[in-house]
VEXROVO-557734 format. One record per residue (C-alpha): y, x, z. Coordinates in steps of 0.2 Angstrom, whole numbers, plus 5000, padded with zeros to 4 digits. Layout:
<rs>
YXZ
...
</rs>
This chain:
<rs>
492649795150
494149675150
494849775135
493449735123
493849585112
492649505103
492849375088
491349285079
491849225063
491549035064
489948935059
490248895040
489148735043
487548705029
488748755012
488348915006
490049025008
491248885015
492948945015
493448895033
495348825040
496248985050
495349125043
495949265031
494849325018
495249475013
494649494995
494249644984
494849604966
494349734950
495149884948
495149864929
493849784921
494149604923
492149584924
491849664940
492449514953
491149424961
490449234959
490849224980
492449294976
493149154964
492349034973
493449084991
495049114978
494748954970
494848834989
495848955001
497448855006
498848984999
498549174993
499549355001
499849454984
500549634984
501349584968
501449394964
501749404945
500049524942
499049434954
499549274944
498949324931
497249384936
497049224943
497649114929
495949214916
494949144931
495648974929
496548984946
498148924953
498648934970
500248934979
500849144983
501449214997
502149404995
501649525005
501849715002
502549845011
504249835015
504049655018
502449665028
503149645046
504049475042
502849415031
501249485043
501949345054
502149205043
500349195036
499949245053
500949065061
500248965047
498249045050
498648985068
498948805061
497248795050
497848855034
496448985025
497149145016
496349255006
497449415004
497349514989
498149694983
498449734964
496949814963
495249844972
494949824992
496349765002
496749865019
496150045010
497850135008
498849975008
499849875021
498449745024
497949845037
499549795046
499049615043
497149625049
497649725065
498949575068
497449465067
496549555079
497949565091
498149375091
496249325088
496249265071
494649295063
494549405047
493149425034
493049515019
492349485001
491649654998
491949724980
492649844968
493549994978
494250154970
493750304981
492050244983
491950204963
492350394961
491550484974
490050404967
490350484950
490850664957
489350754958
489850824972
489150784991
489250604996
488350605013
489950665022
491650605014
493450585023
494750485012
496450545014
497050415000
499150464996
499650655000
501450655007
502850694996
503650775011
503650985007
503251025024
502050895029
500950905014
501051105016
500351065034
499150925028
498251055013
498151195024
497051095038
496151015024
495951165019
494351185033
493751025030
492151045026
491650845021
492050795003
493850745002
494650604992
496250564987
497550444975
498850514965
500150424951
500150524937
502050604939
501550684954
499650754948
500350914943
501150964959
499850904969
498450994961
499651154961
499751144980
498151084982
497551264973
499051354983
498551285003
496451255001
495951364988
494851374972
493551244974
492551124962
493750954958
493150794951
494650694944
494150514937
495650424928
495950234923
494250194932
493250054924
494450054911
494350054892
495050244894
494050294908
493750474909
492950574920
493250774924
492250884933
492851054932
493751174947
495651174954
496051314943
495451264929
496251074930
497851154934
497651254918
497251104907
498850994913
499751134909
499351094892
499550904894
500350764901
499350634916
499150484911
498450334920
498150294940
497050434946
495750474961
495350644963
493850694973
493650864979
492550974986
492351025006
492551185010
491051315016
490751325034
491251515038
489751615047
489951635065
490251835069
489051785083
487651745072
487351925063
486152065073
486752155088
486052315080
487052395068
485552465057
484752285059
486352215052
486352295037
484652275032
484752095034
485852095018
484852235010
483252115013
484651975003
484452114986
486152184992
486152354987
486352495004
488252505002
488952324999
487752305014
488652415024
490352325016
489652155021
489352205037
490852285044
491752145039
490852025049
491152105066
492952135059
492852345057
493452455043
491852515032
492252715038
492352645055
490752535056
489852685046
490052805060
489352685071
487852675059
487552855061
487452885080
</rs>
């Protein structure tokens, strides 16, 4: 039990949504229309001490159509180690942060996640303004299964470690998501076809954007159709889990039995036989002579 630790975020006294001293805040920001940030959002932006940017320029900006100004502090990743510790020092002191990326939920397949596992480390409380997120934005939009979902955010531009990553993903059999920059959507749906398969593929583009656009079609096909045309736009590609193979345990010990249970499926007697053999890994000849004593 001694290596449980435990932080309550601290009593913001009577005032609805209090921004407290020594907290960071991390704070979801939209991911392209500028209507989609909350009230409790600006509110937190509008009194923190000082704000962690990925870029400071674009965040300036998105501030300055709310009406906000606040002092920047960069943080991205290559910086992220230094600069962790900075707002770390100064949260220690009492300062409030709210830590924003360029684009939806800070900490999802950004360095925040660096910064928040510092906070933990040293007991520096950490809350988050909940809003607009990418891979959930799309996966909602999929039509495909959203009970069961694994995120797999960037794919590795390393040959051999994204070979390696496809062909475990291959098996997974949850709803799979993933980021990719336009330049590199080609290749990656090519390998994605190569290593798991044909399977049904959901790509949304320029999400809540004025040139949202949202494609449900299969791997094949979308390789096919950016053959023909160039990517253009950040996009999230949502893709269907693969089919839980049958266990060769699961079919009937008797032969005969075997085959009828296909047959009763509206197989006709052959294919049956086909089916069958391949489930308890025989040739169709060799399986047949089975059938017959």
């Amino acid at each position: 039990m001694e290596n449980i630790k435990h932080f309550d975020t601290p009593a913001t006294s009577d005032e609805k949504n209090k921004v407290i001293g020594g907290m960071l805040y991390l704070v979801a920001t939209p991911i392209g229309n500028l209507s989609d940030i909350s009230e409790r959002a600006k509110k937190v932006l509008s009194e923190v001490d000082f704000v962690a940017a990925e870029d400071t320029r674009n965040s300036g900006l998105l501030l300055s159509r709310y009406g906000i100004k606040k002092p920047f502090v960069s943080y991205f990743e290559h910086n992220k180690r230094e600069r962790g510790e900075y707002i770390v020092s100064r949260l220690q002191a009492g300062e409030s942060c709210a830590l924003i990326t360029d684009a939806g939920m800070p900490a999802i397949s950004d360095p925040g996640e660096d910064i928040v596992r510092l906070c933990a480390e040293v007991g520096v409380p950490v809350t988050c303004i909940p809003g607009c997120c990418a891979a959930v934005t799309a996966l909602t939009l999929s039509a495909l299964t959203t009970g069961r979902f694994a995120f797999e955010g960037f794919v590795t531009t390393n040959k051999g470690e994204r070979k390696a990553l496809l062909e475990k993903l291959a098996s997974e059999e949850r709803t799979m998501i993933f980021y990719e920059a336009p330049h590199k959507l080609k290749q990656t749906l090519s390998d994605m076809l190569k290593y798991m398969g044909e399977r049904k593929i959901t790509l949304c583009r320029e999400l809540t954007k004025l040139n949202e656009e949202i494609i449900r079609t299969t791997l094949l096909s979308a390789v096919a159709l950016y053959e023909q045309k160039d990517p253009r736009g950040e996009y999230v590609l949502v893709v269907e889990g693969g089919i839980k193979e049958e266990s060769k345990d699961e079919f009937p010990e008797d032969p005969e039995a075997h085959v009828a249970m296909y047959e009763s499926g509206g197989m006709a007697h052959m294919d049956a036989i086909k089916a069958a053999a391949k489930d308890r890994g025989m040739s169709k000849g060799a399986f047949y002579k089975l059938l017959i004593k």
